[in-house]
Backbone as CSV, one residue per row, in Angstrom:
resi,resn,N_x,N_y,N_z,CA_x,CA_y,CA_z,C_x,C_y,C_z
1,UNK,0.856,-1.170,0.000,0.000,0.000,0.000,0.902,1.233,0.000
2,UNK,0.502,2.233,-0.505,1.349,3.263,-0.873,0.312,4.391,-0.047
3,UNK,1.019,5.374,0.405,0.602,6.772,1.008,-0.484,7.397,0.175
4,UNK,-1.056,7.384,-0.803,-2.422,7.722,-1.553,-3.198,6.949,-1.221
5,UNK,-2.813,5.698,-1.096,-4.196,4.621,-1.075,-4.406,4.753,0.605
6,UNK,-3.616,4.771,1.836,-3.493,5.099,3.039,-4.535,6.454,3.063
7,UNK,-4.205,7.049,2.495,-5.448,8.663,2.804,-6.304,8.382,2.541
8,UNK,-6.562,7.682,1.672,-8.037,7.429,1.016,-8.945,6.501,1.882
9,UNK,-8.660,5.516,2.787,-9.250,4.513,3.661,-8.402,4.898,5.268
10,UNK,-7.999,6.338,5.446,-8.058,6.837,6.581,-9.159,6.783,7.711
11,UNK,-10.117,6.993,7.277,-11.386,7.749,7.900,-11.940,5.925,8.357
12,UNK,-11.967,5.530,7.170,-12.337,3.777,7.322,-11.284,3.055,8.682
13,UNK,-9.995,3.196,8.108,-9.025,2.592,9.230,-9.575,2.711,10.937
14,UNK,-9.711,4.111,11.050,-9.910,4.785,12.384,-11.802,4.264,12.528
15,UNK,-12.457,4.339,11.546,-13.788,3.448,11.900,-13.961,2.196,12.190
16,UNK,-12.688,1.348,11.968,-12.269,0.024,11.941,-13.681,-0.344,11.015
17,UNK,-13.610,-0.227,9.626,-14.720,-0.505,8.824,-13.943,-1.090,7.455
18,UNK,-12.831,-1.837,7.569,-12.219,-2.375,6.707,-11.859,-3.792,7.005
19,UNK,-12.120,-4.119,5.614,-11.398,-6.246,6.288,-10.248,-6.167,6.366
20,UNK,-10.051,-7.246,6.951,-9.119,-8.163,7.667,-7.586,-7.902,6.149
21,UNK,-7.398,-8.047,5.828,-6.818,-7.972,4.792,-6.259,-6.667,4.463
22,UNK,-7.243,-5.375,4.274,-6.889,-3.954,3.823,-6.299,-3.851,5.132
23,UNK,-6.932,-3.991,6.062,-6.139,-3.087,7.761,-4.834,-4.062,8.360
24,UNK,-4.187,-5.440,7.409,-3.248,-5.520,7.220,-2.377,-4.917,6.946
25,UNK,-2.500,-4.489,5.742,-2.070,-3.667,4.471,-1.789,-2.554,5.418
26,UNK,-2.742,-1.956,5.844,-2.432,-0.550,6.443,-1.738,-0.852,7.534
27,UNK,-1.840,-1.967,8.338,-0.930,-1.704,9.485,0.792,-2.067,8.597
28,UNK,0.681,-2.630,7.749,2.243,-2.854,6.646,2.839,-1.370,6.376
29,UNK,1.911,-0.301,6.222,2.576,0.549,5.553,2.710,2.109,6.826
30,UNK,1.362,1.742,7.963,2.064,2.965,8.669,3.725,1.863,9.872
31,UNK,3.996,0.773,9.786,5.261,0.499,10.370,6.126,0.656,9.403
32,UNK,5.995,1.400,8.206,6.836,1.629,7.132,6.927,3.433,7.042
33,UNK,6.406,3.690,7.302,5.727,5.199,6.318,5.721,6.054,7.933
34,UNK,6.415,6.626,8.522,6.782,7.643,9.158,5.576,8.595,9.011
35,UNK,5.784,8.802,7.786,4.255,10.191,7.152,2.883,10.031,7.808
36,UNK,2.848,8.913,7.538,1.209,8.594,7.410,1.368,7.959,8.981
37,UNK,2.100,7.574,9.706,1.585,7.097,10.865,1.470,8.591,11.746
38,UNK,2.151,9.568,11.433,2.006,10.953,12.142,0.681,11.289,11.609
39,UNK,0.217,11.294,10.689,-0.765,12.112,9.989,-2.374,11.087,10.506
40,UNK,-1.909,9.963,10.766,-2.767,9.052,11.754,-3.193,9.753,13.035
41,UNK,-1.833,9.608,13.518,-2.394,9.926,14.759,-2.423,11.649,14.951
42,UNK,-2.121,12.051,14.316,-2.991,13.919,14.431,-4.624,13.589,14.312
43,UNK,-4.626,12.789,13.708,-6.343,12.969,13.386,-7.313,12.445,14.034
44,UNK,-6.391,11.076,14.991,-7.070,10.598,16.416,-6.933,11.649,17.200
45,UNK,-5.865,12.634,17.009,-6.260,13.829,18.762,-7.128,14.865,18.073
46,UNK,-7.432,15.166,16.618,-8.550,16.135,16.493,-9.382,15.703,17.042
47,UNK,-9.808,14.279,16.383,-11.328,13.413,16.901,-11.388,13.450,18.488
48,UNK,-10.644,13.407,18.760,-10.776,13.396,20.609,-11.012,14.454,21.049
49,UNK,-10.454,15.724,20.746,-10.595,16.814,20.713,-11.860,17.452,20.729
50,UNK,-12.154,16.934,19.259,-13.953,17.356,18.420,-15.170,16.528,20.071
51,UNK,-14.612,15.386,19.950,-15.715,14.880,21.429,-15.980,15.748,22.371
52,UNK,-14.577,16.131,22.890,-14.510,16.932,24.161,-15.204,18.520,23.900
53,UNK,-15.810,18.854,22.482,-15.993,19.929,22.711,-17.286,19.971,22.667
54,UNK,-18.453,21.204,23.341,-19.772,20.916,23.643,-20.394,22.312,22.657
55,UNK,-21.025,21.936,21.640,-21.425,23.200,20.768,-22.830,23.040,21.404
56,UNK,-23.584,24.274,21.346,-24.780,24.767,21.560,-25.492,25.726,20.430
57,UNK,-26.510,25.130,20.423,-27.225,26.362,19.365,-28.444,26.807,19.477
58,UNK,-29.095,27.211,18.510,-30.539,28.128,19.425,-31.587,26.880,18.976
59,UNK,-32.661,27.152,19.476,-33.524,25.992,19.379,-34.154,25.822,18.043
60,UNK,-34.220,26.774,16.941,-34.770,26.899,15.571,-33.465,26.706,14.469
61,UNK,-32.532,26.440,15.040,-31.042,26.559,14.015,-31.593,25.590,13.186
62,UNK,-31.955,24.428,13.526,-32.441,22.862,12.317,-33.230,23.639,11.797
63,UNK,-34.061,24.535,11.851,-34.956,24.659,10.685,-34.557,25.919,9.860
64,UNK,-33.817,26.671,10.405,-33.046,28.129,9.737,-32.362,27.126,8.591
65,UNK,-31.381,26.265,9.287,-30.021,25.858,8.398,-30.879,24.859,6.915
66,UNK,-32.134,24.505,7.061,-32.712,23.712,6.189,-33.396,24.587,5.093
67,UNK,-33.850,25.802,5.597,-34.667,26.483,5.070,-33.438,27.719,3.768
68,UNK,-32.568,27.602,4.247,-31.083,28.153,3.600,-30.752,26.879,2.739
69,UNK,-30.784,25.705,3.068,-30.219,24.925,1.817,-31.137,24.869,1.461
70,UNK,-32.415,24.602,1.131,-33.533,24.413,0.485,-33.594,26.476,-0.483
71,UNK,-33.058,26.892,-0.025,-33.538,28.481,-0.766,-31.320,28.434,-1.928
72,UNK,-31.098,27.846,-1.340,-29.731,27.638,-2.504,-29.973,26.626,-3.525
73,UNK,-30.685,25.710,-3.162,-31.064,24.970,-4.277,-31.734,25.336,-5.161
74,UNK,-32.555,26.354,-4.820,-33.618,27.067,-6.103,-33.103,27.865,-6.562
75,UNK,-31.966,28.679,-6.061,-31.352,29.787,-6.474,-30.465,29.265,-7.763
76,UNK,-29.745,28.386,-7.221,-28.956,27.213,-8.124,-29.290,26.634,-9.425
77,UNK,-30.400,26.352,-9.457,-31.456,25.700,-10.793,-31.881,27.308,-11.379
78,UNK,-31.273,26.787,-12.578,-31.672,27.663,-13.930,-33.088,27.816,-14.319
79,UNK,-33.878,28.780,-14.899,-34.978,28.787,-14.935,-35.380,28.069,-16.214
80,UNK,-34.640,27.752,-16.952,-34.764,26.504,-18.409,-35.141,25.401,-17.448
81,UNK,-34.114,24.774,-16.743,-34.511,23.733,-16.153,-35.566,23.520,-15.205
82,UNK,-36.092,24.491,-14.467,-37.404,24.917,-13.597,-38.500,24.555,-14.757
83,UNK,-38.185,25.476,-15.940,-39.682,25.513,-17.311,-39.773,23.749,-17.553
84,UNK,-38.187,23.250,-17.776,-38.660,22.225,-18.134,-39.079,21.225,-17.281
85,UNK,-38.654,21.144,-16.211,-39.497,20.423,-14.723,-40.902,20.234,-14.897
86,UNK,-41.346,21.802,-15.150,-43.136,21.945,-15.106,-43.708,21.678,-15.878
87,UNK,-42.735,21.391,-17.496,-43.758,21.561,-18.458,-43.358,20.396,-19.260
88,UNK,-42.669,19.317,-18.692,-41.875,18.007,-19.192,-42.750,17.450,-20.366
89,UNK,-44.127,17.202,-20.156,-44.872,16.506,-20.578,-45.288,17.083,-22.088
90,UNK,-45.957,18.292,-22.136,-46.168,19.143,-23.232,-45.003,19.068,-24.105
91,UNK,-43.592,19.383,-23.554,-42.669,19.473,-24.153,-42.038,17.980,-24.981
92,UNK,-42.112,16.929,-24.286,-41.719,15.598,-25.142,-43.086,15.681,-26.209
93,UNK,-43.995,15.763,-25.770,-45.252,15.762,-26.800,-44.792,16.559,-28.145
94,UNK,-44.528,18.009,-28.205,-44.408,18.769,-29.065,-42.789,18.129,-29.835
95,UNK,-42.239,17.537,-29.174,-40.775,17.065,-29.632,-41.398,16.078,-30.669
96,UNK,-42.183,14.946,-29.904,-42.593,13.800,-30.801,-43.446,13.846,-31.777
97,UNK,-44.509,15.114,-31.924,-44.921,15.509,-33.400,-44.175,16.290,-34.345
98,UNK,-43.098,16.587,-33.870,-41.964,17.650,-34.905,-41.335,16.281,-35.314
99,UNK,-40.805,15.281,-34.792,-40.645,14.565,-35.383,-41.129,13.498,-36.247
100,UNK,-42.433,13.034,-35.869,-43.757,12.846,-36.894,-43.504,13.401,-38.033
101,UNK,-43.869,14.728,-37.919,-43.508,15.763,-39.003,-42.260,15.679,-40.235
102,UNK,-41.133,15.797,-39.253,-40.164,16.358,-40.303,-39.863,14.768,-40.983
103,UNK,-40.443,13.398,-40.279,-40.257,12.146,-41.307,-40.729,12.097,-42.222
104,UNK,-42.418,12.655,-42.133,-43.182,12.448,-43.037,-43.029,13.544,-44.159
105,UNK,-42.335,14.836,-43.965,-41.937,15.379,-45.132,-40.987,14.759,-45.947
106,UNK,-39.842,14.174,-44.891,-38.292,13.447,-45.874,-39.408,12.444,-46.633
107,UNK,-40.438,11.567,-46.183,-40.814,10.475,-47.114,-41.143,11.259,-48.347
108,UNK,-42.358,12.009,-48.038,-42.990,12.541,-48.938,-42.211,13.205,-49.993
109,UNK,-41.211,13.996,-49.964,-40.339,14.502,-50.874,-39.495,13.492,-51.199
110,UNK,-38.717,12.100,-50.591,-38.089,11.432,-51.588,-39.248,10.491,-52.522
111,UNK,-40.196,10.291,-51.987,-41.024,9.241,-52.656,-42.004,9.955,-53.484
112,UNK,-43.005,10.462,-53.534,-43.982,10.876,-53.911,-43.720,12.321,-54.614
113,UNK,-42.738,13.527,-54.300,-42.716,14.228,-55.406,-42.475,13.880,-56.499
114,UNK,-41.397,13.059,-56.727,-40.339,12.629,-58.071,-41.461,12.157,-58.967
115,UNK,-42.579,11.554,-58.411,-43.545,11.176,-58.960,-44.830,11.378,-59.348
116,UNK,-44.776,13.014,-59.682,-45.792,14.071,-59.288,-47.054,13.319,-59.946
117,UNK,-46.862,12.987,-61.140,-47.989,11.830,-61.955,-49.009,11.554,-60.709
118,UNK,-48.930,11.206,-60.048,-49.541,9.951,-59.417,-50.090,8.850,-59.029
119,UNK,-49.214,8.383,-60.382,-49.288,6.925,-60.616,-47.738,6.038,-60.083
120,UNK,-48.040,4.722,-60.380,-46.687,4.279,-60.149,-45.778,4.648,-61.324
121,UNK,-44.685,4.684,-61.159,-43.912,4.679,-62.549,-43.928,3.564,-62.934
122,UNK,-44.026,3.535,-64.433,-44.119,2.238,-65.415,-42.869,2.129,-66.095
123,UNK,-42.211,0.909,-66.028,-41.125,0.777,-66.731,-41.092,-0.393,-67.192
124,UNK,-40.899,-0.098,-68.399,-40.510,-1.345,-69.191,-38.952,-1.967,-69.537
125,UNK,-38.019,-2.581,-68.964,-36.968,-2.820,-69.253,-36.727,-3.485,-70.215
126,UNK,-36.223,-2.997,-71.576,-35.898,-4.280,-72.934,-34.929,-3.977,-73.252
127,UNK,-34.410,-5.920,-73.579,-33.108,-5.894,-73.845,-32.995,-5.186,-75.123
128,UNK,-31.441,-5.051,-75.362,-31.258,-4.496,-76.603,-30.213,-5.208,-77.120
129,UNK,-29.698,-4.770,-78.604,-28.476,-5.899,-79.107,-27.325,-5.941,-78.301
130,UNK,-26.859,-7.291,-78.541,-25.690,-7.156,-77.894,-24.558,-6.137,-77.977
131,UNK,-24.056,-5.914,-76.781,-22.492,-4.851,-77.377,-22.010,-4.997,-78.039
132,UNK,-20.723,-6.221,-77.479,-19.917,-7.082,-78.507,-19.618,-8.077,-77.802
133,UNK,-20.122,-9.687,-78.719,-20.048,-10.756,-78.248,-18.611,-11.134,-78.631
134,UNK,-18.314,-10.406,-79.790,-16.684,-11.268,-80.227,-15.953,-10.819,-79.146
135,UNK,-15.665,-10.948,-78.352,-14.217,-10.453,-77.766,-13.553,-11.309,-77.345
136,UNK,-12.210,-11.153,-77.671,-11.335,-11.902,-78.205,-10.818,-12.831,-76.365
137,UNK,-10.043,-14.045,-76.866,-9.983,-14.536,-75.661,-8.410,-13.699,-75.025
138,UNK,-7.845,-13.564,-74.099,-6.931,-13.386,-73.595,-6.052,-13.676,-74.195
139,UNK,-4.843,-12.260,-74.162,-3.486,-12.623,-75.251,-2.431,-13.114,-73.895
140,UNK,-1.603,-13.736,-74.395,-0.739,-14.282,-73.476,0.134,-12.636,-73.201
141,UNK,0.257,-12.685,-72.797,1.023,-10.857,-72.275,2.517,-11.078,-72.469
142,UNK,3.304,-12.339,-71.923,4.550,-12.628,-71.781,4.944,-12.445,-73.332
143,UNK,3.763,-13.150,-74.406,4.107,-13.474,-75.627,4.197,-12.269,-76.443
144,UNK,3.417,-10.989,-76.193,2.952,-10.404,-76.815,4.034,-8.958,-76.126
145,UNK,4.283,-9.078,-75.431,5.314,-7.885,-74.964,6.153,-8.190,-75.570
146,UNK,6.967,-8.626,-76.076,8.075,-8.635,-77.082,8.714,-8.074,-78.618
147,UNK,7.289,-8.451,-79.149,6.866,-7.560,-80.287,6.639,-6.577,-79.860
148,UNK,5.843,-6.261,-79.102,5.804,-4.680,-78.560,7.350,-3.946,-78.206
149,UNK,7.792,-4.341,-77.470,8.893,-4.138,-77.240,10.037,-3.494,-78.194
150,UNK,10.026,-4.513,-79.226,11.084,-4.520,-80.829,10.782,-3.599,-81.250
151,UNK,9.478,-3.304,-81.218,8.657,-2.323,-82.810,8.223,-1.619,-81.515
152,UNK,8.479,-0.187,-82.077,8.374,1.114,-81.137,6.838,1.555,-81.506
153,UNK,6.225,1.118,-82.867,5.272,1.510,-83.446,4.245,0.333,-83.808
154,UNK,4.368,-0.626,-83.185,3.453,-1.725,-82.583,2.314,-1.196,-82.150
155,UNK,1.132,-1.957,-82.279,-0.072,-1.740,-81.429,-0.093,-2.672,-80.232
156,UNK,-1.067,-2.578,-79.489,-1.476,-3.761,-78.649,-2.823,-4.430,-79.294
157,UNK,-2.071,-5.714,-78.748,-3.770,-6.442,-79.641,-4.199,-6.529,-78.505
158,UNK,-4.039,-6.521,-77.170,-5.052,-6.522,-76.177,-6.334,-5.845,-76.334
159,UNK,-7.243,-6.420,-75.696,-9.234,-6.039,-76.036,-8.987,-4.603,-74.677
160,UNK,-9.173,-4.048,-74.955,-9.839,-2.575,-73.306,-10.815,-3.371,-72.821
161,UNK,-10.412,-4.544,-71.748,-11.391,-5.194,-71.150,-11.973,-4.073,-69.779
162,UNK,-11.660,-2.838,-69.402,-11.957,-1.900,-68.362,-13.196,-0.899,-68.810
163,UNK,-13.523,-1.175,-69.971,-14.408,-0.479,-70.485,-15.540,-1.362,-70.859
164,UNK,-16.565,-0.774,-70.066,-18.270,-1.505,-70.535,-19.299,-0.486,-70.562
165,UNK,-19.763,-1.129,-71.679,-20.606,-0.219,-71.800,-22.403,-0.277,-71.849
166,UNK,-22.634,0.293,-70.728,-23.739,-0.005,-70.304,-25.037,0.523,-71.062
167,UNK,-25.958,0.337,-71.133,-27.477,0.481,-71.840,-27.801,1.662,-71.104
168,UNK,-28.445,2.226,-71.867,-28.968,3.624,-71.244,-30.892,3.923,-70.871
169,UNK,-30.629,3.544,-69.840,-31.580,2.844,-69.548,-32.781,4.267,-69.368
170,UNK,-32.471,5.138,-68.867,-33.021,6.274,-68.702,-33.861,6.928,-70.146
171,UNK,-33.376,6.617,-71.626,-33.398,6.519,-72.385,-34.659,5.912,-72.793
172,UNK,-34.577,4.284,-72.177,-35.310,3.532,-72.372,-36.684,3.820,-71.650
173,UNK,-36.940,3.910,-70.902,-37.754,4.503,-69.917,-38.411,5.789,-70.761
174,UNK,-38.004,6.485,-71.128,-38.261,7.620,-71.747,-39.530,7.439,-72.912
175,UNK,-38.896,5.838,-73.982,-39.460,5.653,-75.112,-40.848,5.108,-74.346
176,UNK,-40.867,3.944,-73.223,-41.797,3.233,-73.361,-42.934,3.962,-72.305
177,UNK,-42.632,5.550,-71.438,-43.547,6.555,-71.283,-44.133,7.550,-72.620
178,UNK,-43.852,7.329,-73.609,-43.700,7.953,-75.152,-44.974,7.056,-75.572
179,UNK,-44.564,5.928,-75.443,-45.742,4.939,-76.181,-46.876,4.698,-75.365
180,UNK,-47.111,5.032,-74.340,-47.977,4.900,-73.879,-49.312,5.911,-74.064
């Protein structure tokens, strides 16, 4: 046990309100620790001290000294937090229809404007010709860098396999609202 952890279970030690084990510990470290066995026993002769002394007070002090913390506590609390004390209920209410609210606008504007019609959208998806079915199978690369290599003015016979090209579908959509 170290002199921090000793201050901290002071008050406990001297209550004898610690197990068997910690008030080991503590008796390990004030036959070690000079500090803390002085700082021990100063605080057994306050406490003895504090006994021996006889305070008196007037017969209404309990209700003065209550009536002062009870008037700091109100002083203390913000009047936001007072409004919202009183008015808790109204206030989650009005929270939970703003939020009602502002969902049912996000729906309504992603779903139902785009679609001012007010119908479903009709789409017809049709295929169309193929891109290109020939494409060629894979050139051996090892084989084909060489010639490249020699001839500065070589092509590549490699296919632009990174390029596809997709149907335009928006397009399509377009014709078969046209025909209708």
């Amino acid at each position: 046990m170290d002199c921090y952890s000793f201050d901290r279970i002071m008050s406990d030690y001297i209550d004898a309100n610690l197990s068997v084990k910690q008030r080991q510990e503590a008796n390990e470290h004030l036959s070690v620790c000079k500090r803390c066995s002085a700082k021990l026993a100063d605080m057994k002769n306050i406490l003895a001290e504090m006994k021996t002394l006889k305070i008196t007070t007037s017969s209404d002090f309990e209700s003065r000294l209550m009536d002062c913390i009870k008037n700091s506590k109100e002083r203390k609390e913000s009047r936001f937090i007072r409004l919202f004390q009183e008015h808790s209920r109204p206030i989650s209410v009005i929270a939970a229809v703003f939020l009602l609210v502002a969902t049912s606008i996000f729906v309504y504007t992603s779903v139902v404007i785009p679609n001012a019609s007010g119908s479903l959208p009709a789409a017809e998806i049709r295929t169309t010709a193929p891109v290109n079915n020939n494409m060629q199978a894979p050139v051996n690369v090892a084989a084909s860098a060489k010639p490249a290599l020699s001839s500065s003015r070589a092509k590549s016979t490699l296919p632009d396999t990174n390029k596809v090209e997709l149907p335009n579908y928006n397009q399509q959509i377009m014709t078969v609202n046209k025909n209708k």
